[in-house]
N, C-alpha and C positions, 0 to 999 in steps of 0.2 A: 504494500500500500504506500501509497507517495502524502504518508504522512509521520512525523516525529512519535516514534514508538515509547517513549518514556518521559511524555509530557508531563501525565499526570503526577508520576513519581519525583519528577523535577522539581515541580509545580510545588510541591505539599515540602521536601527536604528545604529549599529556598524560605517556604516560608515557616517550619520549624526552627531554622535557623535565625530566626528573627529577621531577615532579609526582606521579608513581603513576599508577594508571588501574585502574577494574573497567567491565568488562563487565556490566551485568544484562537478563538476557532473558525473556520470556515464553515460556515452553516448554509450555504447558499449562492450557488453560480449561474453565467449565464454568458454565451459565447466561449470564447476559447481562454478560461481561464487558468494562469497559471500552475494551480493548486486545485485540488477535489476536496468536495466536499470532506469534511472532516480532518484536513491539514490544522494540525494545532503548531502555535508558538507561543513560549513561556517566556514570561516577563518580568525579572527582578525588580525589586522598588529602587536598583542602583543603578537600573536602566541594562544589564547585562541580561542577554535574550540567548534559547537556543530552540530551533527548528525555524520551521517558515509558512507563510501563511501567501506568498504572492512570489514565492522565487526572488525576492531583493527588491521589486516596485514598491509598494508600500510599507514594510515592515518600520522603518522611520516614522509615518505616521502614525501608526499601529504601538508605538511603542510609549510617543507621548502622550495619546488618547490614555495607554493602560497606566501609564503615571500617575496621572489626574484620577482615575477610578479608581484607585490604589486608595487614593489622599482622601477619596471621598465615600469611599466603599459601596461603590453602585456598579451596576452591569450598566454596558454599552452596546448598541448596536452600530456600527459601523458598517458605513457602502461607499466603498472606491468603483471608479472604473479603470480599467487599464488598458494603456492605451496602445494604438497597434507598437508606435517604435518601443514602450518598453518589456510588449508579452514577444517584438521580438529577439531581443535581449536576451531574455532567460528561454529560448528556443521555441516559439511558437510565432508562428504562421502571422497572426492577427488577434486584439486584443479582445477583453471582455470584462465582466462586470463582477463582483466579489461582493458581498454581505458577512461581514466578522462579527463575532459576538466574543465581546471581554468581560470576563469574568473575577474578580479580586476573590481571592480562595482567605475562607476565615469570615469572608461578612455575605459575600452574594453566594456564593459555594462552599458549603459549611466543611470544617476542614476535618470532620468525623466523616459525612458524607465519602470524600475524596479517600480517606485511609481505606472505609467499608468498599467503593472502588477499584482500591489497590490489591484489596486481599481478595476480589474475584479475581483479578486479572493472574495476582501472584499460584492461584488455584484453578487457571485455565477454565471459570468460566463464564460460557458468555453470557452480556449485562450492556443492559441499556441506560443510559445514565439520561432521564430528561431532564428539559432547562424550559418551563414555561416564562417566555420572556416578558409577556404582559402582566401576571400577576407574580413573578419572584421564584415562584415552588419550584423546588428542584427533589429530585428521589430517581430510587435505582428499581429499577425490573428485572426479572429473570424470568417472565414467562410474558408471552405476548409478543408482536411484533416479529412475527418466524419470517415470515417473504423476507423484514428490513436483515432480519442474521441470516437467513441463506443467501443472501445478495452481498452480502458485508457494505451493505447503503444508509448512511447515514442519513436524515434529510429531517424536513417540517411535516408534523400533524396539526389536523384541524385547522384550515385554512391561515397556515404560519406563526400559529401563536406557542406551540411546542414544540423545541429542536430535539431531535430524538439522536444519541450519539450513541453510535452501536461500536461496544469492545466488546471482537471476537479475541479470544487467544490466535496466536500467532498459527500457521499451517505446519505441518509436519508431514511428513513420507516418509512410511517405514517401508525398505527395500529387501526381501530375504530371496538371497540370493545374490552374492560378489561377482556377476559374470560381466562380459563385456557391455553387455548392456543397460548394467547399472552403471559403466563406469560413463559412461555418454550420459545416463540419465541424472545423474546424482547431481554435473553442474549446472545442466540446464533447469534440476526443479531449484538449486539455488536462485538463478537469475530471476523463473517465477516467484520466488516468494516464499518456496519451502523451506522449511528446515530438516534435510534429510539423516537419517537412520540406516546405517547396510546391518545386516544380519543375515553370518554363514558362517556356522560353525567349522565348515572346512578352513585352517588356517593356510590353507595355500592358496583359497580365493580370497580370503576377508583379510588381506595385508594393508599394512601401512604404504606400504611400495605400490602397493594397485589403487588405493584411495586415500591418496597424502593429505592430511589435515582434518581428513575426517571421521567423523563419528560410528566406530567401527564394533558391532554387540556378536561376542563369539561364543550366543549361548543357542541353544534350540531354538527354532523362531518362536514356539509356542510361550517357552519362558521368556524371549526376550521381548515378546510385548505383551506379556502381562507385566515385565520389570516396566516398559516404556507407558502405558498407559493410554489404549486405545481411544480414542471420542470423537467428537463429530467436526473436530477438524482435523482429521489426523485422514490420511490415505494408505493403504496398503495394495505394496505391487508387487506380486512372487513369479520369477522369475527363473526358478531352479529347475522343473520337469520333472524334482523327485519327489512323488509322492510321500518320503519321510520325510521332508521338509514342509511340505508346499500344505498337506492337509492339516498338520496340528495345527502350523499356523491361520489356515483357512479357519478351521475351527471356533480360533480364538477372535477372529477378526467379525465372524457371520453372526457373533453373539455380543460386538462391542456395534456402539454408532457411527463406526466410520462412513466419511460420507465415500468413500469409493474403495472399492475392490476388486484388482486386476490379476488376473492371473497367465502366463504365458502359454503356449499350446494349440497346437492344430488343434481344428471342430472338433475331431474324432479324441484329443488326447482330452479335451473337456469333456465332452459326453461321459468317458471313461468316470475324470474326477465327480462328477456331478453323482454319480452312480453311486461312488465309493462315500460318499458323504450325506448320500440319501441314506443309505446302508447305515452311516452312523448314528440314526436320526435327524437330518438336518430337514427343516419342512421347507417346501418346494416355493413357497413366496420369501423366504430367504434364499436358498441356491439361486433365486433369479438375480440377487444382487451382484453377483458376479462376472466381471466383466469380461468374457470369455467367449475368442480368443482374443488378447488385449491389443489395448488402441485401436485408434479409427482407423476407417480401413480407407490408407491412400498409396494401397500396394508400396510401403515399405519396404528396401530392399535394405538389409544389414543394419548394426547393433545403435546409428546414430539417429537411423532414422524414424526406426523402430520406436526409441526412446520418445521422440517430437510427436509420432504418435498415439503413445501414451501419455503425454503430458497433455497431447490437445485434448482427450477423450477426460482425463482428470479434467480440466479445467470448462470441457460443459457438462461436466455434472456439479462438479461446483458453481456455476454460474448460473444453469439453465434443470439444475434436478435430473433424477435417474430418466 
């Protein structure tokens, strides 16, 4: 997401530190704006800021509006437009229109509010934090609003008067299975946005030498995502062929809420699996969850391409549902 991942927690340490702290959020775009909805920037009362709310056009403005709300302990609605020469500056085409909302954390954002915040996020779950901007009230949700979490869309209810700010935990891909095709996969679901997992207990695939830097689990797949903690943003893609790998971990995955699961294998080498795990009990509106034979089908030839076509089949069921 092209927004500052630890605003909040910036937000609330700044102002435990007696420093002050605002919040500023993008609530609201239009045309080619630099920033998506829900881009926050944090704002010391010493005027030191980090993330971005406009790529570098307005944050100067932005900054002395949240001064003064600081001093005065009032939320602000703020609306820039921006204009073509500077959206194209920070790399866009032509400009557009931005609406911020600044928040001073401790008087408009209660700073218990922000900790109870913190502790879903630090507990990976998701939470919707509203900010009714005409009458003050602010509070958290955990139920409600599923289309705005399966979209990760932050935006206005009730014809503008509630900004609704959706924190999903961050995405994750658990990979079982070190073959070539993890290793093509593992940097591109970084570039998307994952935070990837390899698990293969063979220690001649699951090397530091074959996936340098990364996060490498040399247990059974089954144990190592029940260690890792399956949920509904987490992806599982297996990738081994061997059924002592591939079904405990299916197992484990058909009974957590991941929102995708790919398995690798000709028609026929699935039919097989699907068999072997009916056999276990698995009931047949779950085996349909599996995405088999993986990735979309853009006749992929070899282990790179392969990968782009399971990342694009993850990425419309994350976007657009099974």
């Amino acid at each position: 997401m092209d927004v500052f991942e630890n605003a909040p927690e910036q937000a609330l340490a700044w102002h435990e530190a007696g420093r002050g702290a605002v919040l500023a959020t993008v609530v609201e775009t239009w045309g080619s704006a630099p920033r998506r909805v829900g881009a926050q920037l944090v704002i010391a009362g010493d005027g030191e800021m980090q993330g971005s709310v406009s790529g570098g056009c307005v944050e100067g403005a932005v900054v002395l509006e949240a001064t003064e709300a600081l001093e005065k302990g009032e939320q602000r609605l703020l609306e820039y437009g921006v204009s073509d020469g500077d959206a194209f500056a920070v790399g866009l085409a032509c400009g557009g229109t931005i609406r911020i909302l600044v928040e001073p954390i401790g008087t408009v954002l209660p700073d218990a509010l922000l900790r109870e915040l913190m502790e879903a996020r630090a507990a990976r779950q998701p939470v919707a934090y509203e900010a009714n901007v005409k009458t003050g009230a602010r509070r958290l949700l955990r139920d409600g609003y599923e289309e705005r979490f399966a979209m990760d869309r932050s935006g206005f209810e009730q014809e503008g008067e509630i900004f609704v700010a959706i924190h999903n935990p961050p995405l994750r891909l658990v990979i079982v299975g070190a073959v070539h095709i993890a290793q093509a996969l593992v940097p591109m679901a970084r570039i998307a946005g994952y935070d990837p997992y390899v698990v293969d207990p063979r220690a001649a695939f699951g090397s530091e030498a074959r996936f340098p830097g990364e996060r490498i689990l040399s247990d059974w797949p089954d144990e190592a995502l029940e260690a890792v903690g399956v949920d509904s943003r987490t992806a599982v893609v297996l990738l081994t062929h061997d059924p002592k790998l591939d079904d405990p971990a299916l197992l484990i995955a058909l009974r957590s809420k991941a929102f995708y699961i790919g398995a690798l294998g000709s028609k026929r080498t699935h039919a097989a699996r699907l068999e072997r795990l009916a056999d276990a009990g698995i009931e047949p509106h779950h085996l349909g969850r599996i995405h088999g034979p993986i990735g979309l089908d853009i006749g992929a030839a070899g282990p790179p391409e392969i990968a782009v076509a399971i990342i694009g089949e993850m990425t419309r069921v994350l976007r657009r549902g099974a």
